[in-house]
LUMDOFI-649413 format. One line per field, with one value per residue: residue number from 1; x, y, z of N, C-alpha, C in turn. Coordinates in steps of 0.02 Angstrom, whole numbers. Example, Ala and Ser with C-alpha at 12.3 -4.5 7.8 and 13.67 -1.06 7.14 Angstrom:
2
k	c(1/2)
n.px	c(660/642)
n.py	c(-284/-112)
n.pz	c(390/354)
ca.px	c(615/684)
ca.py	c(-225/-53)
ca.pz	c(390/357)
c.px	c(660/645)
c.py	c(-165/2)
c.pz	c(390/394)
***
This chain:
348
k	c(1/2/3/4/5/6/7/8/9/10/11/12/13/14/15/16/17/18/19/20/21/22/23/24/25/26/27/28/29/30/31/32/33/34/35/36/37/38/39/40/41/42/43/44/45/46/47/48/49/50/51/52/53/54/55/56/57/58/59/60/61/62/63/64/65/66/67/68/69/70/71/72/73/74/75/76/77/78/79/80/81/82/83/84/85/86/87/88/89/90/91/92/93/94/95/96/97/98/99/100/101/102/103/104/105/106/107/108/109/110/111/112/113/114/115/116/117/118/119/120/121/122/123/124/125/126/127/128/129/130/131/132/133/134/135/136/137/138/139/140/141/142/143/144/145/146/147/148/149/150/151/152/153/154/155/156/157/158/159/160/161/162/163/164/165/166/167/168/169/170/171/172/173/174/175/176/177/178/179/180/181/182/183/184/185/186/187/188/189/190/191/192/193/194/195/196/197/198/199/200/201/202/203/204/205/206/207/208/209/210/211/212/213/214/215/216/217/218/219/220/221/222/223/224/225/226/227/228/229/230/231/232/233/234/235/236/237/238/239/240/241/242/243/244/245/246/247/248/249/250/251/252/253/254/255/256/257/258/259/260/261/262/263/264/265/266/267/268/269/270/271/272/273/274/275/276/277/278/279/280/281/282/283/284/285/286/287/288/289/290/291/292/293/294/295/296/297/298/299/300/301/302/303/304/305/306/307/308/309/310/311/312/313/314/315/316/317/318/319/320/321/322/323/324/325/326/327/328/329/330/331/332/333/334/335/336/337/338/339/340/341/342/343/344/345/346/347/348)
n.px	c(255/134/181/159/155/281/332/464/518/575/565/547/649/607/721/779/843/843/734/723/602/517/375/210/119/-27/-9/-58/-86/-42/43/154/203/212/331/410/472/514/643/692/712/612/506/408/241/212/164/96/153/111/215/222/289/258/262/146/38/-30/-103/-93/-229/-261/-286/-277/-238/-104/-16/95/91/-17/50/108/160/294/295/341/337/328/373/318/339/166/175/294/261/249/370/409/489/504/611/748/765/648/607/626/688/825/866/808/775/830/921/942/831/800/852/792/676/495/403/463/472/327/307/356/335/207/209/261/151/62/111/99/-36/-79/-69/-163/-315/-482/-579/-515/-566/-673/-640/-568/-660/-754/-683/-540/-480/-598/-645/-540/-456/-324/-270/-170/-112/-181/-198/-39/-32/-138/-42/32/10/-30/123/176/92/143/278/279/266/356/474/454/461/581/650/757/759/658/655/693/615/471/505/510/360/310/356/297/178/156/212/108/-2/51/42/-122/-130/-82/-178/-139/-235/-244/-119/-104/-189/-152/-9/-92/-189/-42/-3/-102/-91/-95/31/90/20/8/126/134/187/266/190/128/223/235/211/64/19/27/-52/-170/-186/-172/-285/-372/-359/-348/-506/-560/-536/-658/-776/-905/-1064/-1058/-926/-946/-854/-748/-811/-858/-767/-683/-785/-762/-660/-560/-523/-357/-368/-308/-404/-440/-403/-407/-563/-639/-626/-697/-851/-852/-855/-944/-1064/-1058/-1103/-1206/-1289/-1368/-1309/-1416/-1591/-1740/-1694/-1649/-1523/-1457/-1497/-1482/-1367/-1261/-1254/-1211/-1067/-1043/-1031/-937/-810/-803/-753/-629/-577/-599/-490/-365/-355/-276/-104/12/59/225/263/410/529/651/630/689/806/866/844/902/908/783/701/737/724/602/561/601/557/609/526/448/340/260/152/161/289/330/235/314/417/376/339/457/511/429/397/228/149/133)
n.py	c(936/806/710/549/516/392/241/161/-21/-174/-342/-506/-672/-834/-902/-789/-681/-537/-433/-239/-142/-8/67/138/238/193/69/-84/-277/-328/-256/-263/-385/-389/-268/-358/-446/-417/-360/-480/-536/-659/-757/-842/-887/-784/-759/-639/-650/-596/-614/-651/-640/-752/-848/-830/-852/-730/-722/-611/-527/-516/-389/-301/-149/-49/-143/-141/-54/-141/-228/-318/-293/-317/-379/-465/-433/-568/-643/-787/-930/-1032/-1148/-1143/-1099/-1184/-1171/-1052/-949/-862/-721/-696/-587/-544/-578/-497/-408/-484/-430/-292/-117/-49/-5/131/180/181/306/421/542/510/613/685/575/547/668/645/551/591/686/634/530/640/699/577/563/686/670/565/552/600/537/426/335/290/212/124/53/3/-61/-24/-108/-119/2/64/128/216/201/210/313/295/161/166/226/155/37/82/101/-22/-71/12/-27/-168/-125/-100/-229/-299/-244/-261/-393/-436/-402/-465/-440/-428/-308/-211/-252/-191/-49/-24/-62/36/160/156/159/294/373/348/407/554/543/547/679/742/738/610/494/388/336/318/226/133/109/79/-62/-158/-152/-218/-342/-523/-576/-499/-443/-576/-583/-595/-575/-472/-362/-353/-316/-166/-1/66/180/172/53/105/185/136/80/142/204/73/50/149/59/-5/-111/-101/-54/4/64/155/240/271/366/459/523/574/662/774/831/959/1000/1003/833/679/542/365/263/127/111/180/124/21/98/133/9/-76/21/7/-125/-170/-100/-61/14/62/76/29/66/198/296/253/366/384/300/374/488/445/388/541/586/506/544/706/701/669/772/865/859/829/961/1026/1098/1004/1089/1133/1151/1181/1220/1167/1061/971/974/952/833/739/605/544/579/494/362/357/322/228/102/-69/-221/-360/-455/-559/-660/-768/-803/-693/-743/-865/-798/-742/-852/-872/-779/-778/-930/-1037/-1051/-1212)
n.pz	c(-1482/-1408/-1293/-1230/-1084/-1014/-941/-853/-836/-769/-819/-780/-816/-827/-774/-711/-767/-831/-931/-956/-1020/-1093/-1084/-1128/-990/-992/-1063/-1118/-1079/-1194/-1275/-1203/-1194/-1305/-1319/-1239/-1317/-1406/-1353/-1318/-1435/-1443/-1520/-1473/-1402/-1273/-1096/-972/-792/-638/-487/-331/-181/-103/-186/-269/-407/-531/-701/-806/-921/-1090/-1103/-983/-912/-873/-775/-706/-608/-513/-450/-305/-146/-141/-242/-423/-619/-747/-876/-962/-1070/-1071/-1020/-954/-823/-693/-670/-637/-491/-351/-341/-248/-175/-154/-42/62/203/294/413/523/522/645/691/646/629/777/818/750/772/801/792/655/583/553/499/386/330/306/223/111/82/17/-91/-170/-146/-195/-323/-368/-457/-448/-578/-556/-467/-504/-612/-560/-484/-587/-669/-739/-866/-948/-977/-1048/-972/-839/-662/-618/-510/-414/-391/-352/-212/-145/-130/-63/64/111/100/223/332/309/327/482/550/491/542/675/690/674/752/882/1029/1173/1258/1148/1066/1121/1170/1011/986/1043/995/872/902/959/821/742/825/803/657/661/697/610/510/415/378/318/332/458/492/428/505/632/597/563/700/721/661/650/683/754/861/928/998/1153/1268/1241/1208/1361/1441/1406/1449/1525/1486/1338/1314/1334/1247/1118/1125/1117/978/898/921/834/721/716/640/652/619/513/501/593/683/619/529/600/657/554/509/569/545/485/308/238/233/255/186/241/109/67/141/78/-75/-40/-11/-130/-219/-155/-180/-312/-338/-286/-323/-475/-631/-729/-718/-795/-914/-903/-814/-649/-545/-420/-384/-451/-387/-243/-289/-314/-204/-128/-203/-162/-53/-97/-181/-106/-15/-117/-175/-91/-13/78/203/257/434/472/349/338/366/288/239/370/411/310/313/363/271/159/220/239/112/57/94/165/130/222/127/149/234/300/316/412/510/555/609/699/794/790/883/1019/1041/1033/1198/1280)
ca.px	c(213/113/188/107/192/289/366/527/520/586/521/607/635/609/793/782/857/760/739/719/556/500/303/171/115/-68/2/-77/-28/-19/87/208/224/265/407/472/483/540/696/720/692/580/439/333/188/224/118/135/130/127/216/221/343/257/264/70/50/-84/-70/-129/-260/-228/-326/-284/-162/-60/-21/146/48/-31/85/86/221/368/264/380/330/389/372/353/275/114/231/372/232/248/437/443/493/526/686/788/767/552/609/630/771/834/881/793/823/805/990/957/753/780/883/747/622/441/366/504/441/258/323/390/284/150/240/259/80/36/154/66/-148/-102/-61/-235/-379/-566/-598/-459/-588/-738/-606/-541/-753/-792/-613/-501/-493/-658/-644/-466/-439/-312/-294/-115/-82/-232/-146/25/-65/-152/-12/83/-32/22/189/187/55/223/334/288/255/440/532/444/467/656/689/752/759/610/660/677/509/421/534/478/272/288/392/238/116/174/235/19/-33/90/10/-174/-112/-79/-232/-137/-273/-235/-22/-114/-243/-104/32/-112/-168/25/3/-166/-89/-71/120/119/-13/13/158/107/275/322/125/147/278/215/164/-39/-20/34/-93/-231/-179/-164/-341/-423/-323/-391/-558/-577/-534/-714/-804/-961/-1111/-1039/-853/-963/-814/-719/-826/-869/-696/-655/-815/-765/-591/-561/-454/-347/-335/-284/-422/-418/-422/-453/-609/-661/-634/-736/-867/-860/-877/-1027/-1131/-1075/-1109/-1261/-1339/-1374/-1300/-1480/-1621/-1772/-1643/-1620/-1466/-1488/-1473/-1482/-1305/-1213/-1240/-1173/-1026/-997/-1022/-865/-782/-800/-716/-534/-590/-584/-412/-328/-307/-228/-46/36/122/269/292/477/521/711/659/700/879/885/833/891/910/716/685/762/708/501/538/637/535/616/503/427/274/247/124/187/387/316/216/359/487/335/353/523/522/398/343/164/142/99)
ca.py	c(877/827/655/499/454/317/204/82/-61/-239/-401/-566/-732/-892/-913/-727/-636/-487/-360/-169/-98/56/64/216/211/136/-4/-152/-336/-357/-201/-257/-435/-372/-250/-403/-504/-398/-368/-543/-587/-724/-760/-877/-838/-763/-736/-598/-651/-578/-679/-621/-660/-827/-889/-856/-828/-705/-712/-561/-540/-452/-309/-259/-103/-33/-194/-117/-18/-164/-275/-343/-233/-355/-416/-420/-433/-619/-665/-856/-996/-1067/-1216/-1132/-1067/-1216/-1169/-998/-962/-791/-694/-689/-515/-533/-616/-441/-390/-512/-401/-239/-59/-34/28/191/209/214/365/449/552/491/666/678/520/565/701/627/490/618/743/587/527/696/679/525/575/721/658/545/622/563/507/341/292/253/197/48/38/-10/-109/19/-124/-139/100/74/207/208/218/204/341/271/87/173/258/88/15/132/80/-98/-51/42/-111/-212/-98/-102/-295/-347/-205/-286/-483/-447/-370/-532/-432/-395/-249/-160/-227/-144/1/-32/-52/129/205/153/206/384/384/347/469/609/572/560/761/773/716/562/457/309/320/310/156/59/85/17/-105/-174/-173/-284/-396/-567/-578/-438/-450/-635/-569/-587/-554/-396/-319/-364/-262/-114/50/38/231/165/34/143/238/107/20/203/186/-3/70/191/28/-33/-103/-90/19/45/109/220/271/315/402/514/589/590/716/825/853/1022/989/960/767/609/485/301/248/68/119/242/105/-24/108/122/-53/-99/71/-23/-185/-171/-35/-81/69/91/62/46/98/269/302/285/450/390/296/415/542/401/398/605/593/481/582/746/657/663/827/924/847/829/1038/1063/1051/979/1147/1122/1205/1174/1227/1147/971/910/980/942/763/695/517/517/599/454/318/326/304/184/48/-146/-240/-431/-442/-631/-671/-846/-782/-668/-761/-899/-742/-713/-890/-887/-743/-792/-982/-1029/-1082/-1274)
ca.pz	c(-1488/-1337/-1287/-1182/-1010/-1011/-863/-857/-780/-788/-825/-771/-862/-779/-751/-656/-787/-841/-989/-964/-1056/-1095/-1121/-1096/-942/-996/-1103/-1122/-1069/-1272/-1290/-1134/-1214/-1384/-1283/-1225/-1354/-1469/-1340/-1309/-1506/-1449/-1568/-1434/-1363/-1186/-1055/-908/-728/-576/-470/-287/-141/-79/-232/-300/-484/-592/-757/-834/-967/-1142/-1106/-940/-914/-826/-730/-660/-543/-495/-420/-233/-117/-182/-307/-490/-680/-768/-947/-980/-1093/-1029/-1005/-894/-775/-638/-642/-584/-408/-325/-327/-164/-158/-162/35/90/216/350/472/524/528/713/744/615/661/831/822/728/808/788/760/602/541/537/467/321/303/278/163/35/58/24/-143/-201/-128/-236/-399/-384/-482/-429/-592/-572/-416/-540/-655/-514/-476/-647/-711/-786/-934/-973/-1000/-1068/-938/-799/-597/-603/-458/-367/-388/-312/-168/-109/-118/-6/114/107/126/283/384/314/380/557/550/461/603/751/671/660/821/923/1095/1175/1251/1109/1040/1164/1118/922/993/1077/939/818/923/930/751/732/859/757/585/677/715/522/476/388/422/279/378/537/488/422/568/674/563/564/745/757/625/709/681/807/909/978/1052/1232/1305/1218/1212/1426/1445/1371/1482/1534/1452/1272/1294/1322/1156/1052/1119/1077/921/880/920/787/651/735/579/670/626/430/509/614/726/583/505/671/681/514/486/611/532/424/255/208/255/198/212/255/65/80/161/18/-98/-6/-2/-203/-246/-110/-205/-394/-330/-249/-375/-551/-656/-784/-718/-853/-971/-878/-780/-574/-532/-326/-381/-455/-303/-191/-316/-324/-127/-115/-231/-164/-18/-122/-197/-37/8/-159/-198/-52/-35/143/229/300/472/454/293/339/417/243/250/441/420/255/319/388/215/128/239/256/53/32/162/140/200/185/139/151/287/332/343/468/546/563/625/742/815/846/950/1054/1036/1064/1252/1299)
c.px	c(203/117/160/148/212/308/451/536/546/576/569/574/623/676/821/829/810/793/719/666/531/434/251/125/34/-69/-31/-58/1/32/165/228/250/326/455/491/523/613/733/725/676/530/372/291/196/162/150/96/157/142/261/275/328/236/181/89/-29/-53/-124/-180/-232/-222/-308/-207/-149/-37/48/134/9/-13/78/178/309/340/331/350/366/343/381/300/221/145/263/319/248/341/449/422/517/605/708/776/702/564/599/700/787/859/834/818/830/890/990/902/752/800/845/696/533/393/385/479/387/254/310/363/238/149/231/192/63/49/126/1/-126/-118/-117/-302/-443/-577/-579/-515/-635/-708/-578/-596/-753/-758/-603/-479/-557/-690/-595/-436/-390/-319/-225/-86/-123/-202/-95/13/-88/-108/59/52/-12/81/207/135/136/276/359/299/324/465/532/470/546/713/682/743/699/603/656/611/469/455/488/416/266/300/317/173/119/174/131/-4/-3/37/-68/-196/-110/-124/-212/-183/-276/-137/-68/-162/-186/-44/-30/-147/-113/29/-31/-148/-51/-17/139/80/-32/66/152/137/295/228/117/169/279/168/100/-34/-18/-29/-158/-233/-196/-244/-401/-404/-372/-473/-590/-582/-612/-763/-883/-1010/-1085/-957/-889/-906/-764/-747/-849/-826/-667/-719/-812/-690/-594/-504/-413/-347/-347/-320/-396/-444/-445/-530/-678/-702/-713/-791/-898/-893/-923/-1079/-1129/-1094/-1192/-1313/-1353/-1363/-1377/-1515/-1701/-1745/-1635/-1545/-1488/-1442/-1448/-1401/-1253/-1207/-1207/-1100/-989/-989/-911/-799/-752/-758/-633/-541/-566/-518/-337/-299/-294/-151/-21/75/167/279/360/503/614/720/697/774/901/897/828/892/846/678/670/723/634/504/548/628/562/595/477/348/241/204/165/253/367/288/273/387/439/347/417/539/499/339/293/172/94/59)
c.py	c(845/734/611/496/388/289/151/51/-142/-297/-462/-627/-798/-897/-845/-682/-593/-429/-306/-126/-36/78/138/163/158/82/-49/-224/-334/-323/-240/-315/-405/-333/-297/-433/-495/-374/-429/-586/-634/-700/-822/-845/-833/-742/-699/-616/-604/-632/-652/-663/-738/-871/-928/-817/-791/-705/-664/-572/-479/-407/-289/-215/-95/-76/-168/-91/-70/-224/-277/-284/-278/-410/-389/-469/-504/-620/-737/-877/-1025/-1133/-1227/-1130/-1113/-1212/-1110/-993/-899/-784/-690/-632/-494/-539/-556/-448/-451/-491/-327/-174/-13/26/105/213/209/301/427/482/528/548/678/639/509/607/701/592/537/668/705/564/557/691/636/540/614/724/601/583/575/532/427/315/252/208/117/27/-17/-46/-65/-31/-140/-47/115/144/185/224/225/243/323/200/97/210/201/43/23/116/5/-99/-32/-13/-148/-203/-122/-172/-334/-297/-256/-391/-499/-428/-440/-514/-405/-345/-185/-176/-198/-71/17/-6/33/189/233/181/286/421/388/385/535/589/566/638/802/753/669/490/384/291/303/248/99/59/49/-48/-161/-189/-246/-339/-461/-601/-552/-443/-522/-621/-547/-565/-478/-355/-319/-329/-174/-72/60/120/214/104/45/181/203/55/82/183/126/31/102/121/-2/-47/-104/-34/62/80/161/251/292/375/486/556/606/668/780/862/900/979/1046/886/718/541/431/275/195/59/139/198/49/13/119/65/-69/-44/29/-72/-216/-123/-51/-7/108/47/85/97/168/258/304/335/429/359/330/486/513/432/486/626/598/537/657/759/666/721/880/924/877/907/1065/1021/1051/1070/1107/1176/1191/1171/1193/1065/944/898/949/887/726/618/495/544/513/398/286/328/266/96/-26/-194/-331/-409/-521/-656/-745/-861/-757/-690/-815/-871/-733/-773/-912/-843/-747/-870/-990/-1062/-1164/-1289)
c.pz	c(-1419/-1337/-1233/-1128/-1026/-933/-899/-801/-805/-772/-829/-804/-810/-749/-710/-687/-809/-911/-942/-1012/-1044/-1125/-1088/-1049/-924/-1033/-1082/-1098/-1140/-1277/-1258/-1161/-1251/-1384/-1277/-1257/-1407/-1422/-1335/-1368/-1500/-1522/-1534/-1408/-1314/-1158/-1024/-846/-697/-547/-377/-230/-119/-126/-275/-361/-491/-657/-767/-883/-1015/-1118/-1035/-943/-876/-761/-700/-605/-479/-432/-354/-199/-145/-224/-401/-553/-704/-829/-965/-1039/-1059/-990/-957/-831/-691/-629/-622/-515/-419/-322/-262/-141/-148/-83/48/139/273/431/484/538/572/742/690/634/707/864/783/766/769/766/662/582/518/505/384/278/266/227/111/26/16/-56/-192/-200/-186/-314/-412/-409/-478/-481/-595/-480/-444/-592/-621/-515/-533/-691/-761/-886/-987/-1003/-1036/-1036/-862/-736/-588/-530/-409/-363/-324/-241/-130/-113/-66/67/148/152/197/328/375/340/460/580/538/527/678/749/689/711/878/1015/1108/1206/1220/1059/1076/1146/1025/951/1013/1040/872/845/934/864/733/756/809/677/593/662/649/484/425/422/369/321/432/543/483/460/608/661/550/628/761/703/688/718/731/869/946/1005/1108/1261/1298/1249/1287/1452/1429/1432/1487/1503/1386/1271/1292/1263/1126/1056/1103/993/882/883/867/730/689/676/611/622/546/448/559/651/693/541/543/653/606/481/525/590/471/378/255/246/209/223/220/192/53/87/85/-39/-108/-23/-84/-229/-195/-155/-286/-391/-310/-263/-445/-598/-701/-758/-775/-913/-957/-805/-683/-558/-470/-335/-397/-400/-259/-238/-312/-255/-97/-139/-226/-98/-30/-151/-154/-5/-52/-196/-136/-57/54/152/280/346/490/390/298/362/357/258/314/424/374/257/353/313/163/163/228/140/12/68/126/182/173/191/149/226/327/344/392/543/582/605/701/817/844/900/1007/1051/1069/1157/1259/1349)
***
């Protein structure tokens, strides 16, 4: 008997205790309430928020699914009364880490880490299937159809901009932030080489965030050859001309590769947005070609599988294995930015 996917995941109370549910993996909000409720033998009506590290709330609607997927990078699941809602506050553990993980990642090589990074991408792009892009396009609750591995994919993205941004925030010496800036810019050049080109948007991305890049002091300090990389680098995010400078190099690249998905997306919703699906009650043909364009886009990537030309780094390097998957990072713009300020207050 050919069973549904489920997930487990858990959902906290106002007071930051939490149940343990067990729902298929396109459940419903309704479904995910009635999980909880029926562990917690309430009988009120609950709502489900999202309720993200700096303390912003969504509340879900019935109908949308798979909201687990959805969440913000230390975004977590709560269950309240319409009532409780102005009393929840984030868990201690949404903060992310207070120290960084500079004394185990510097001992890491940066090729290894591009490596790794791009093996797991690879892991996640693959298990996305083109139709969960028209499926995000068009509001997976409005098809009762999910995106779920397309969700966990753009959100990996996230993650790694956060990465580089919480490492460099938390490093109080600026020695070794300039260290950190050069580390990241290699680690970007290396998955440029692997055609991770959504790893390589969001390390520099993470750079040009302005947590990082008002550091005058540390970015100063920094070799005139790493800053010629990283201002080619910056160059390519040029939103000019439709992305033209991404789109240059990215058409000149054989697959397999791993676009810049953000982009992709963006490129989805401007053709649904700005197209009317039936025109004179016939279908526009000129939009759905845009649409199988994009598409053919993750097509050409998605049946290939990453080769490893080290069929032993894993064994070699189980603690760079472990690490690019386990990222703890803040995602809170205004902690960062704060962390950003103390390292380098503004000048008077």
């Amino acid at each position: 008997m050919w069973l549904k996917p489920s997930v487990l995941f858990k959902v906290y109370c106002c007071d930051h205790t939490y149940t343990t549910i067990r729902v298929p993996v396109a459940a419903s909000v309704q479904e995910v309430i009635s999980a909880v409720a029926d562990k917690l033998g309430s009988v009120e009506e609950l709502n489900l928020v999202h309720l993200s590290s700096a303390g912003e709330k969504t509340i879900f609607k019935p109908n949308d699914v798979s909201v687990f997927s959805t969440l913000s990078v230390n975004g977590r699941l709560f269950a309240c009364r319409r009532d409780q809602l102005d009393s929840l506050t984030p868990l201690s553990e949404q903060g992310g880490p207070s120290s960084g993980s500079l004394s185990s990642f510097e001992l890491m090589s940066s090729k290894d880490v591009a490596y790794h990074l791009t093996s797991y991408d690879w892991e996640l792009f693959h298990c996305v299937h083109e139709l969960e892009l028209i499926y995000h396009t068009f509001g997976r609750q409005h098809i009762n159809k999910t995106s779920v591995n397309l969700d966990l994919f753009l959100r990996r993205f996230n993650e790694i901009q956060f990465w580089v941004i919480t490492e460099i925030c938390l490093c109080s010496q600026i020695s070794k932030r300039v260290q950190l800036l050069k580390k990241f810019i290699k680690i970007a050049a290396h998955c440029k080489d692997y055609k991770n080109l959504n790893a390589f948007f969001a390390i520099i991305m993470g750079l040009s965030n302005p947590a990082v890049s008002r550091l005058s002091q540390t970015w100063e300090k920094l070799p005139s050859k790493f800053k010629k990389f990283y201002g080619e680098f910056e160059n390519l995010m040029d939103p000019s001309r439709n992305h033209r400078s991404y789109r240059l190099i990215f058409s000149k690249l054989e697959p397999p590769v791993i676009p810049f998905m953000p982009l992709l997306i963006k490129d989805m919703t401007f053709t649904h947005e700005g197209n009317k699906t039936f025109i004179d009650n016939l279908v526009n043909f000129e939009k759905m070609v845009s649409f199988f364009q994009v598409k053919i886009v993750v097509l050409q990537s998605v049946r290939f599988v990453f080769s490893s030309e080290n069929l032993m780094l894993i064994a070699h390097h189980p603690d760079v294995w472990t690490y690019v998957r386990q990222f703890n990072v803040i995602d809170n713009q205004r902690i960062l930015t704060q962390l950003s300020h103390g390292l380098e207050p503004r000048r008077s």
